[in-house]
KEMIRO-800572 format. One record per residue (C-alpha): residue in three letters; chain; x, y, z. Coordinates in steps of 0.02 Angstrom, whole numbers, plus 50000, padded with zeros to 5 digits. Layout:
N
{r->ALA | c->A | east->X | north->Y | up->Z}
...
end
This chain:
346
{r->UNK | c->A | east->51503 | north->56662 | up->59961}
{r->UNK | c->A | east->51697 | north->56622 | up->59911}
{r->UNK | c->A | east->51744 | north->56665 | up->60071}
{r->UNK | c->A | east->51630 | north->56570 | up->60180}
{r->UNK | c->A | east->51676 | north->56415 | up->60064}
{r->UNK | c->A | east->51865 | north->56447 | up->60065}
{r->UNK | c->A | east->51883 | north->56445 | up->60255}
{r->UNK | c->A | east->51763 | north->56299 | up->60274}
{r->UNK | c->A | east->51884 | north->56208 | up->60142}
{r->UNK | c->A | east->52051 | north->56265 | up->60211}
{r->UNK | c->A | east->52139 | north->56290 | up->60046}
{r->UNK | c->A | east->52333 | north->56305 | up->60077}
{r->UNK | c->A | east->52471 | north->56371 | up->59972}
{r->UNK | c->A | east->52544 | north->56201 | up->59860}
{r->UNK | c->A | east->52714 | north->56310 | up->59821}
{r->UNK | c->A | east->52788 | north->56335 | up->59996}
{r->UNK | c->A | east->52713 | north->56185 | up->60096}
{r->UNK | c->A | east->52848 | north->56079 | up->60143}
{r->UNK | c->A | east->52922 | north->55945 | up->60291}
{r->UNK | c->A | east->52971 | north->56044 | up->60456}
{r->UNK | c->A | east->53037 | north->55962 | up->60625}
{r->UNK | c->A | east->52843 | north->56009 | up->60662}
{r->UNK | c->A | east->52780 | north->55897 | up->60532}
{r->UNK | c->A | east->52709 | north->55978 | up->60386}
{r->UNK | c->A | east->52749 | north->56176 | up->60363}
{r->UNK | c->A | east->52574 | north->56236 | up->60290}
{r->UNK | c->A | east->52485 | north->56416 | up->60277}
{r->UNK | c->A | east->52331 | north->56476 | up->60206}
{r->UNK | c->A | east->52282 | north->56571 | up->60080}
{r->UNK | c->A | east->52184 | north->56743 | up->60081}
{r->UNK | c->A | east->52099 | north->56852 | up->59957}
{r->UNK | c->A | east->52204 | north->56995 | up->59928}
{r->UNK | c->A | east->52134 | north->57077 | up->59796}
{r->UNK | c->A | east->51938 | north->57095 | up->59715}
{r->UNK | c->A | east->51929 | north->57167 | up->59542}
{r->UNK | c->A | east->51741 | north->57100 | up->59507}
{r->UNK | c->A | east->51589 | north->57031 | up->59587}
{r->UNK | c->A | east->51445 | north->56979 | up->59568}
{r->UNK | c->A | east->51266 | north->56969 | up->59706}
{r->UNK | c->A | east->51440 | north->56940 | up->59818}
{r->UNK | c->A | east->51536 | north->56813 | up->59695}
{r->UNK | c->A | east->51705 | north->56872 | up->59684}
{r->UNK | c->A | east->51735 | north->56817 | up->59479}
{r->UNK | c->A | east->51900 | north->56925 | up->59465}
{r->UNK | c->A | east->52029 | north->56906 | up->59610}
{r->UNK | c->A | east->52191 | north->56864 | up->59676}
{r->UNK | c->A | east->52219 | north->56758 | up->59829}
{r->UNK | c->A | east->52405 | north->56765 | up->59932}
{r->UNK | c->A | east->52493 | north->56662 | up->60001}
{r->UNK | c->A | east->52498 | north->56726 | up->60206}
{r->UNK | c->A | east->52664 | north->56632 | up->60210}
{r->UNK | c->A | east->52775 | north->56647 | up->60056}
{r->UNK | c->A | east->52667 | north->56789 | up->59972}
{r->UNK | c->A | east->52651 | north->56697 | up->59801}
{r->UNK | c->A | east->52498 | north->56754 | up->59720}
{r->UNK | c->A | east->52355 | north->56637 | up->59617}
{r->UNK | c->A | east->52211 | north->56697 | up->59521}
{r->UNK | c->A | east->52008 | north->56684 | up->59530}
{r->UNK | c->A | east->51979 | north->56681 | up->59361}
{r->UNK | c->A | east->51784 | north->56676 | up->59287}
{r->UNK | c->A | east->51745 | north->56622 | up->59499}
{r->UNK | c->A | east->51869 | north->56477 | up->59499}
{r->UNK | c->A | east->52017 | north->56487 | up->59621}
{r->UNK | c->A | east->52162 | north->56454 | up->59544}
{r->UNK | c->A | east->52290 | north->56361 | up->59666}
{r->UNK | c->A | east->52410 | north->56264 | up->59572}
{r->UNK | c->A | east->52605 | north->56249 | up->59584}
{r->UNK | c->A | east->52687 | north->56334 | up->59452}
{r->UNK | c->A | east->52515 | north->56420 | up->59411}
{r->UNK | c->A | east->52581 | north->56549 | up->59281}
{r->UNK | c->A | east->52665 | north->56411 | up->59160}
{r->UNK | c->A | east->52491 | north->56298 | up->59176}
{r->UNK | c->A | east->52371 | north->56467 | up->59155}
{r->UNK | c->A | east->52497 | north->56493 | up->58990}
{r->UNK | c->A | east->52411 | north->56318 | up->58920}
{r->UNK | c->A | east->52250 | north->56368 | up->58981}
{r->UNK | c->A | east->52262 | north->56505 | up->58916}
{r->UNK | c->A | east->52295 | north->56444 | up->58731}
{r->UNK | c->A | east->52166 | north->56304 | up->58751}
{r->UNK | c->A | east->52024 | north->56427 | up->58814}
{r->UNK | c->A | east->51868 | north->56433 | up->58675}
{r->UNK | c->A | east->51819 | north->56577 | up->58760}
{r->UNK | c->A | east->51937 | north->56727 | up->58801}
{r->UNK | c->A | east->51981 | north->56731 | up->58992}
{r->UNK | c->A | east->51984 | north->56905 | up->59097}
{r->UNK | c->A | east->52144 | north->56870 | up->59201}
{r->UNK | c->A | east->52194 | north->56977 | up->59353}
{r->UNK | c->A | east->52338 | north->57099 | up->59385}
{r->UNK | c->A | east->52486 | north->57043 | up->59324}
{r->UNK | c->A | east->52423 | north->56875 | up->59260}
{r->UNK | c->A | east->52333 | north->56999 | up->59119}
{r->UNK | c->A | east->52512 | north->56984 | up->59076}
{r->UNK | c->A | east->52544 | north->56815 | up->59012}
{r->UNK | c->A | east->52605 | north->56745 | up->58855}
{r->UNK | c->A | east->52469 | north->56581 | up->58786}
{r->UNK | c->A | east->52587 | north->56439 | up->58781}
{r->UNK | c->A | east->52538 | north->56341 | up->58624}
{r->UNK | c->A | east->52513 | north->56163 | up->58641}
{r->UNK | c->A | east->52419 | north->55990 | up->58601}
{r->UNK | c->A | east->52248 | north->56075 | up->58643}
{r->UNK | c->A | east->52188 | north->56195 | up->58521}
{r->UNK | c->A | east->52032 | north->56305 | up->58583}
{r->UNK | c->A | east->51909 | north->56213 | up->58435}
{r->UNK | c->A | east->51959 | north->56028 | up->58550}
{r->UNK | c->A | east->51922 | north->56113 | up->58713}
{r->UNK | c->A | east->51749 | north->56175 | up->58647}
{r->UNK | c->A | east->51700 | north->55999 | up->58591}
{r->UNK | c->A | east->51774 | north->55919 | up->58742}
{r->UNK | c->A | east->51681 | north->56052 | up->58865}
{r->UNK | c->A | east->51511 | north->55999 | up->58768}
{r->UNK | c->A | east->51572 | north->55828 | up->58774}
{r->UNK | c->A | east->51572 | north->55818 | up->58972}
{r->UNK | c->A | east->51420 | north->55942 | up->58987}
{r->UNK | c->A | east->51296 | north->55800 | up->58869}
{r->UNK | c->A | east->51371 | north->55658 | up->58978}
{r->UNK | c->A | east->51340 | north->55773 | up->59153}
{r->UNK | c->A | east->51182 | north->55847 | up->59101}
{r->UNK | c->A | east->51097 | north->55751 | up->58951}
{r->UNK | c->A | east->50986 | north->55646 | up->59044}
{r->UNK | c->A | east->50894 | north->55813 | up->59103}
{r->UNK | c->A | east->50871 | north->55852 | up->58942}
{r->UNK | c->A | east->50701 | north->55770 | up->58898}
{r->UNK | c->A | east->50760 | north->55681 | up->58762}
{r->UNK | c->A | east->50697 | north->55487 | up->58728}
{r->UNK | c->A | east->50853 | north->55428 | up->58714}
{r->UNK | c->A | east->50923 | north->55257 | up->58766}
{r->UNK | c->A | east->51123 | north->55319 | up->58795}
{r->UNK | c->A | east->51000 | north->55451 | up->58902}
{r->UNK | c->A | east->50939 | north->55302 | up->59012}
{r->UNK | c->A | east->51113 | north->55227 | up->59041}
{r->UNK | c->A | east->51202 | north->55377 | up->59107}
{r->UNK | c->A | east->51045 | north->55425 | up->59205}
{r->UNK | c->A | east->51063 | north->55233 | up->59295}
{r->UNK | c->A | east->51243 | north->55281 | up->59294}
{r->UNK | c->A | east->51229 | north->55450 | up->59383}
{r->UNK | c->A | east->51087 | north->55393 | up->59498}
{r->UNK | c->A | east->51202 | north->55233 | up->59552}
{r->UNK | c->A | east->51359 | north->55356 | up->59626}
{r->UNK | c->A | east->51234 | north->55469 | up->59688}
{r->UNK | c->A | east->51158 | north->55334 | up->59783}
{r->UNK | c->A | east->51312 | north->55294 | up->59875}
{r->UNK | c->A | east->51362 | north->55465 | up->59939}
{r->UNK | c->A | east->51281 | north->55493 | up->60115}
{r->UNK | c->A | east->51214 | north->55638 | up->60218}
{r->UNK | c->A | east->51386 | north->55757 | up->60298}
{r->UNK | c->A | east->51402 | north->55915 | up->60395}
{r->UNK | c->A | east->51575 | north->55938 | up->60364}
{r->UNK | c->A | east->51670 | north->55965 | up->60186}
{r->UNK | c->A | east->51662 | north->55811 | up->60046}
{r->UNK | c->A | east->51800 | north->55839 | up->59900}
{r->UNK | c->A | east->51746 | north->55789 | up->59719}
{r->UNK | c->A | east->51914 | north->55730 | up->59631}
{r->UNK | c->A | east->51926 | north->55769 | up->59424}
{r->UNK | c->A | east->51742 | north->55860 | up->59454}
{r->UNK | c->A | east->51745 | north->55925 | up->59277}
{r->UNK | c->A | east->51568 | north->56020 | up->59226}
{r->UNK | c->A | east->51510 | north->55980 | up->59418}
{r->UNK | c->A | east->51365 | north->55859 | up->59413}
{r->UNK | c->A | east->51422 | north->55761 | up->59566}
{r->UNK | c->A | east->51482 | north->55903 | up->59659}
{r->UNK | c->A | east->51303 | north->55977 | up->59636}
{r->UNK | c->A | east->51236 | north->55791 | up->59687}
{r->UNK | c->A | east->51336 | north->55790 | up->59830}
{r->UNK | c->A | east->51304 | north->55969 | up->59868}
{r->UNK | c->A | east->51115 | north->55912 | up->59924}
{r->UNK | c->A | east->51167 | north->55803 | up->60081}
{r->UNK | c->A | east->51312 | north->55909 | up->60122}
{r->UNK | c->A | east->51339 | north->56090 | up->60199}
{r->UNK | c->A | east->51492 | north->56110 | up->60110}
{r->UNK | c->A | east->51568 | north->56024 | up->59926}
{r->UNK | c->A | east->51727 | north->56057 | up->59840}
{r->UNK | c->A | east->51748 | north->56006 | up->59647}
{r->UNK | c->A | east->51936 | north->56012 | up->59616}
{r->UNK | c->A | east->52003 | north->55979 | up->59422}
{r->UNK | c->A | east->52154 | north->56020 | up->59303}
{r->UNK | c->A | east->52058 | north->56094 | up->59173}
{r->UNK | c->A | east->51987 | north->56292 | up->59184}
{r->UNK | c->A | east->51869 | north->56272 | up->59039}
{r->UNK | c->A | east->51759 | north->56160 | up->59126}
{r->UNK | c->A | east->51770 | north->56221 | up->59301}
{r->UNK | c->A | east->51737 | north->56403 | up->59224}
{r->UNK | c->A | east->51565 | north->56317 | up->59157}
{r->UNK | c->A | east->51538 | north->56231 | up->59320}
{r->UNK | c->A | east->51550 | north->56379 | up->59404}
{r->UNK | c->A | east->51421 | north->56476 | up->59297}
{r->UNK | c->A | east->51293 | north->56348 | up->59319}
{r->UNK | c->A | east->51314 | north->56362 | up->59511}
{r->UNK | c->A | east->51205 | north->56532 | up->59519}
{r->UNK | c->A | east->51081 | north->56476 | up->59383}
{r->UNK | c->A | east->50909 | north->56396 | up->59397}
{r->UNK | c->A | east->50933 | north->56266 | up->59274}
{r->UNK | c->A | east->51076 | north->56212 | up->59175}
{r->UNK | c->A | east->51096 | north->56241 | up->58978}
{r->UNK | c->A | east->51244 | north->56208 | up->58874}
{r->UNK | c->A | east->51288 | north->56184 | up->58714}
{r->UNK | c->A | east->51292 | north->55994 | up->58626}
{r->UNK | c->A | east->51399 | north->55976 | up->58489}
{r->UNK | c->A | east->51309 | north->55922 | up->58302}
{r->UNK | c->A | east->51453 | north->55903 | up->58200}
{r->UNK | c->A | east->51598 | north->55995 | up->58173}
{r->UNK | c->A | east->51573 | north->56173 | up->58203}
{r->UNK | c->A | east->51397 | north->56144 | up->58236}
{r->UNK | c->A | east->51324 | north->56178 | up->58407}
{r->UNK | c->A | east->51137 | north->56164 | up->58476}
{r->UNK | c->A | east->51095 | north->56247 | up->58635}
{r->UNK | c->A | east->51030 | north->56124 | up->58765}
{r->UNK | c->A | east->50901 | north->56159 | up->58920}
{r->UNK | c->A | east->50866 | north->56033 | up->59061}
{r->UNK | c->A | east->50773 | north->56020 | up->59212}
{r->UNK | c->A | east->50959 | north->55990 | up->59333}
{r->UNK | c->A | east->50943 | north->56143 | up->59480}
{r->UNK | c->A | east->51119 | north->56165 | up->59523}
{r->UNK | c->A | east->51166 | north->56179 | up->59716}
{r->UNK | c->A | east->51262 | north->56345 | up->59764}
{r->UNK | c->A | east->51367 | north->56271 | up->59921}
{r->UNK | c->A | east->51494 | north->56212 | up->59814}
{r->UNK | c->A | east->51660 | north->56292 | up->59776}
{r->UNK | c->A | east->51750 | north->56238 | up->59604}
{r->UNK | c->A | east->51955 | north->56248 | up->59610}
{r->UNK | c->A | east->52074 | north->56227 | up->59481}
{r->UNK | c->A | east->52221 | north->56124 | up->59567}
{r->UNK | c->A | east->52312 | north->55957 | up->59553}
{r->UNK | c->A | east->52238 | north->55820 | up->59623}
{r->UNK | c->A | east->52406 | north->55730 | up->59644}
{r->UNK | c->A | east->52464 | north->55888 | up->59733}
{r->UNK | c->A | east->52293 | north->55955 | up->59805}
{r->UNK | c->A | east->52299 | north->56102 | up->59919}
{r->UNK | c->A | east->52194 | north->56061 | up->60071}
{r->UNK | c->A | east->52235 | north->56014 | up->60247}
{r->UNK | c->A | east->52264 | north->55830 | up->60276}
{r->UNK | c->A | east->52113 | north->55738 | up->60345}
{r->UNK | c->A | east->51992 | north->55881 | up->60288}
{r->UNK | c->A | east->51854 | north->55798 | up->60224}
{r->UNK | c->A | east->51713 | north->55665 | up->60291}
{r->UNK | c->A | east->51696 | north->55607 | up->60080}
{r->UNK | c->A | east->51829 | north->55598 | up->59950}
{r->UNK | c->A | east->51773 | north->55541 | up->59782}
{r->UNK | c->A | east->51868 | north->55510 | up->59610}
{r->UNK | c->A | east->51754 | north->55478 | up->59499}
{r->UNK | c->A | east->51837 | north->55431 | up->59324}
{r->UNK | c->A | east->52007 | north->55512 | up->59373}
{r->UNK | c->A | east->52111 | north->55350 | up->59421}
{r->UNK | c->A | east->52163 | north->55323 | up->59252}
{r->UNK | c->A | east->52184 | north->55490 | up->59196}
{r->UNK | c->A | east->52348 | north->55534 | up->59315}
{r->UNK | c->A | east->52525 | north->55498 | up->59278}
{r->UNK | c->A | east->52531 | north->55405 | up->59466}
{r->UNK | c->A | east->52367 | north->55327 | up->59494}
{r->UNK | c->A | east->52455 | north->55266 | up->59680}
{r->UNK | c->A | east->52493 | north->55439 | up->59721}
{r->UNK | c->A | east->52301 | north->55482 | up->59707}
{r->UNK | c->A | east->52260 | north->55333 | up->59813}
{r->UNK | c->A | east->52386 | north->55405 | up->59931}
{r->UNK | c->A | east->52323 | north->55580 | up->59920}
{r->UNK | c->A | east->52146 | north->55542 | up->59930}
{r->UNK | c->A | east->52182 | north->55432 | up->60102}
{r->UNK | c->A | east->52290 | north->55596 | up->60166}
{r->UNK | c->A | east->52145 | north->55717 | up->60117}
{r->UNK | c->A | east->52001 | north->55580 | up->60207}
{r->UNK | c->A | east->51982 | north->55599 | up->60398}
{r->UNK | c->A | east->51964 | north->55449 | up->60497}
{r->UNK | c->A | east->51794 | north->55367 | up->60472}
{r->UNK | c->A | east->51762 | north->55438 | up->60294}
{r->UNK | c->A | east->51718 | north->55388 | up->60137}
{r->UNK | c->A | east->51805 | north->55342 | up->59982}
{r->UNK | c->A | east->51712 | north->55339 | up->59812}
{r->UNK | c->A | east->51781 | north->55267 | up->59676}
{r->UNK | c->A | east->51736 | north->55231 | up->59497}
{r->UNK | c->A | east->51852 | north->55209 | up->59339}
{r->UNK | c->A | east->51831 | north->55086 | up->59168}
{r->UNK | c->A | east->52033 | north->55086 | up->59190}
{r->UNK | c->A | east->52060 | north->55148 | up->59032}
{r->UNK | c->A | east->52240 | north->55143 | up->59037}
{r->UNK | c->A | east->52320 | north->55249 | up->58904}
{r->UNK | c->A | east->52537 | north->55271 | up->58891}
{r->UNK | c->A | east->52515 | north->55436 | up->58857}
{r->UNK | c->A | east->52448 | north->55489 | up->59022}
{r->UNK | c->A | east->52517 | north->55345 | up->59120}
{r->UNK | c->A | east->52656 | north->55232 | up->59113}
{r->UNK | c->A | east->52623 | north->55051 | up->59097}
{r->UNK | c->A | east->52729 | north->55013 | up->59245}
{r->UNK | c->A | east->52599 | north->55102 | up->59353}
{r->UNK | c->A | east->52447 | north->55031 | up->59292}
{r->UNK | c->A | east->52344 | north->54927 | up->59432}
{r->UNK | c->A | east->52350 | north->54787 | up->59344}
{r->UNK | c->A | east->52477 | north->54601 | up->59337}
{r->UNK | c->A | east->52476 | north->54450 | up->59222}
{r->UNK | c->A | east->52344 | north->54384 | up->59348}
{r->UNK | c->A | east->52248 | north->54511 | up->59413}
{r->UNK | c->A | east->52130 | north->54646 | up->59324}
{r->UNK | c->A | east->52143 | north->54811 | up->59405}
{r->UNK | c->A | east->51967 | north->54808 | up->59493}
{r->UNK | c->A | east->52044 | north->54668 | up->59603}
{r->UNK | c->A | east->52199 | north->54757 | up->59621}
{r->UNK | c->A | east->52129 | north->54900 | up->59670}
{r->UNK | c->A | east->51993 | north->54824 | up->59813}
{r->UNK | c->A | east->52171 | north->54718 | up->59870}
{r->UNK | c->A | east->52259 | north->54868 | up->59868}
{r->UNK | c->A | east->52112 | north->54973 | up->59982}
{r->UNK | c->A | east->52117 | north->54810 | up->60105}
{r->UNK | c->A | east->52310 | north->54803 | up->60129}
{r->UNK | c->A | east->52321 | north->54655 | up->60042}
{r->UNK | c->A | east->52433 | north->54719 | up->59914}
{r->UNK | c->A | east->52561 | north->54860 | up->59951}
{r->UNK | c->A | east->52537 | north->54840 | up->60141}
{r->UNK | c->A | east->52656 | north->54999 | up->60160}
{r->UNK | c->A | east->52533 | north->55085 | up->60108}
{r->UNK | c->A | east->52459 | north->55078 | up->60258}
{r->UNK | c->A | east->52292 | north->55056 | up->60197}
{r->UNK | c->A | east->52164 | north->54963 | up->60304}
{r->UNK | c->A | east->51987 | north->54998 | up->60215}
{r->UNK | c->A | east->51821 | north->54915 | up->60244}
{r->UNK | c->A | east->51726 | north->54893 | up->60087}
{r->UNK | c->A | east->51540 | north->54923 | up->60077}
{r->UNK | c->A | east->51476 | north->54931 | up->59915}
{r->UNK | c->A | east->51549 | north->54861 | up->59741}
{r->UNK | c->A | east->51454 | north->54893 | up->59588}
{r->UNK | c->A | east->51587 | north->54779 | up->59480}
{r->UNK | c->A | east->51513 | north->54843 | up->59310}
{r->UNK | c->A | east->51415 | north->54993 | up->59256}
{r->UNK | c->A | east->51397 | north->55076 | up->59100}
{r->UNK | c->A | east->51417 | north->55249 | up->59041}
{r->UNK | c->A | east->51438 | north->55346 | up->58866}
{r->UNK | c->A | east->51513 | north->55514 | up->58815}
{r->UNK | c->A | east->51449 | north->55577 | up->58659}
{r->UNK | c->A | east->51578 | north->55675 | up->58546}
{r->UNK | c->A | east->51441 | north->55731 | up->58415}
{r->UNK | c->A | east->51289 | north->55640 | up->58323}
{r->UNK | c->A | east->51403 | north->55523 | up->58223}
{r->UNK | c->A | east->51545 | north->55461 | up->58368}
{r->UNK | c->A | east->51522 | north->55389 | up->58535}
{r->UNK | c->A | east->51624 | north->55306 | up->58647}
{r->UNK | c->A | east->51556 | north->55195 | up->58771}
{r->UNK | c->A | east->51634 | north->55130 | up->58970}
{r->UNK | c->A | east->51613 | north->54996 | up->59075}
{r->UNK | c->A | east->51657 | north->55067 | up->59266}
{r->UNK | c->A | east->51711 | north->54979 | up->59422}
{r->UNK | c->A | east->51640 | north->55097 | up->59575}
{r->UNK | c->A | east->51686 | north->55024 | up->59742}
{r->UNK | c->A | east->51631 | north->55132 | up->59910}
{r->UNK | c->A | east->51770 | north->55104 | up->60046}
{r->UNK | c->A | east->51779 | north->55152 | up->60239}
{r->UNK | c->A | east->51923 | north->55227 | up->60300}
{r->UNK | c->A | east->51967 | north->55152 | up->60487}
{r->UNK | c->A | east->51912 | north->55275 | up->60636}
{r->UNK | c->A | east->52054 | north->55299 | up->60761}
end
């Protein structure tokens, strides 16, 4: 299954790709070594490099293809609830203590999964009914594809699986290995169940009605560095993920490199804008100008023209809210822009 999805997705090697007299020097990665599978699901791996020969890990079924990928699996590796079976020499790693303590990732992983999933749930819950609208309003703007659509900060994998059921082929892509290591166990199941968060220490398991797809192939990798092929996918989406980089115009840029001509772009943020992640001087926003009008101006070529960008827009949703529950006592609720944009055929 990993295979047929890798080579559909052309996943290159982020370390060694660099500008050659050719254009871009790129080469793909291969699975080099299998240390445990599953019905054909490789869970324990390494994939090389066929150029440089660097080696990345599949760890709990998720690829993991990031630059520098032994000093980010360090702070995974400290921020894991659960304790990760890492391949060959990456059994060899020292956790790297940080900012995210294992008890944090927990809560944040049932945080995401009640936001993804809660509305399957059965519950008679208004907050239910919201992110149900929300969910069903995306979902509504994807469209039917043959070839590969990308999912951008996919996190448990609800619109990857969404996406998954007019497409042949999905990739989720996202920083974080707790949640992509739960996506990727609800990808062979018949439902989904997770755990909600009570209070505290105190967890409930959950079970809902949501049937996972399986065509869908969760990476761990950097979404301002991703490693694909440009102009690999009819769909890029970034759902929630514009205001959660460091260099919310090098996504833009990214995501317009990654779409091929005549594609989709999906995007929905409530432009939470936070110093810590991102610095103020590359918000999308000016003394006049909120950022959902910066960032429609910015898809037309209106503003930042160097850009290059010439998109059509279809569909704006201007407002559309959303709410992540932490526990039973703290919620936090968003107002989203989504805007679906057409990428100019050659």
């Amino acid at each position: 299954m990993l295979e047929n999805l890798f080579g559909k997705a052309g996943i290159l090697c982020p370390e060694c790709r660099a500008p050659s007299s050719d254009g871009m020097s790129v080469y793909a990665l291969a699975i080099s070594e299998v240390f445990f599978e599953i019905n054909g699901n490789i869970i324990s791996g390494i994939l090389i490099c066929q150029g440089c020969g660097r080696e990345y890990p599949i760890i709990g079924g998720v690829p993991c293809v990031i630059r520098n990928v032994d000093g980010w699996l360090e702070q995974e590796i400290a921020a894991s609830p659960t304790r990760l079976e890492l391949p060959g020499r990456f059994s060899k790693l020292t956790p790297k203590t940080q900012n995210r303590t294992p008890e944090a990732e927990r809560a944040l992983v049932s945080a995401f999964a009640e936001l993804h999933y809660g509305d399957f749930s059965g519950r008679d819950d208004p907050l239910m009914k919201e992110n149900r609208d929300y969910w069903l309003s995306v979902k509504n703007l994807t469209e039917t594809t043959q070839g590969p659509v990308l999912d951008l900060g996919c996190s448990v994998g609800r619109f990857s699986f969404d996406m998954a059921r007019s497409s042949n082929t999905v990739v989720g892509l996202d920083l974080r290995l707790s949640v992509l290591i739960m996506a990727e166990k609800l990808r062979t199941k018949d439902r989904v169940t997770y755990e909600r968060r009570l209070a505290g220490r105190r967890l409930e398991t959950v079970e809902t009605d949501f049937k996972p797809e399986e065509n869908v192939l969760f990476i761990a990798g950097d979404a301002l560095d991703p490693p694909f092929k440009m102009e690999s996918f009819n769909l890029v989406a970034g759902l929630n993920i514009l205001d959660n980089v460091h260099a919310p115009m090098t996504l833009l840029g990214q995501m317009n490199a990654l779409l091929r001509p005549g594609g989709a772009l999906l995007l929905g943020s409530p432009y939470e804008w936070r110093e810590d992640i991102t610095h103020p001087s590359q918000w999308l926003d000016t003394d006049d100008r909120d950022s959902a009008a910066m960032l429609n101006d910015i898809l037309k070529g209106i503003v930042l023209p160097q850009t290059g960008f010439n998109y059509i827009l279809e569909t704006e949703i201007p407002k559309i809210g959303w709410t992540m529950r932490n526990h039973e006592r703290y919620y936090s609720r968003f107002i989203s822009h989504v805007v679906k944009a057409r990428k100019p055929a050659n």
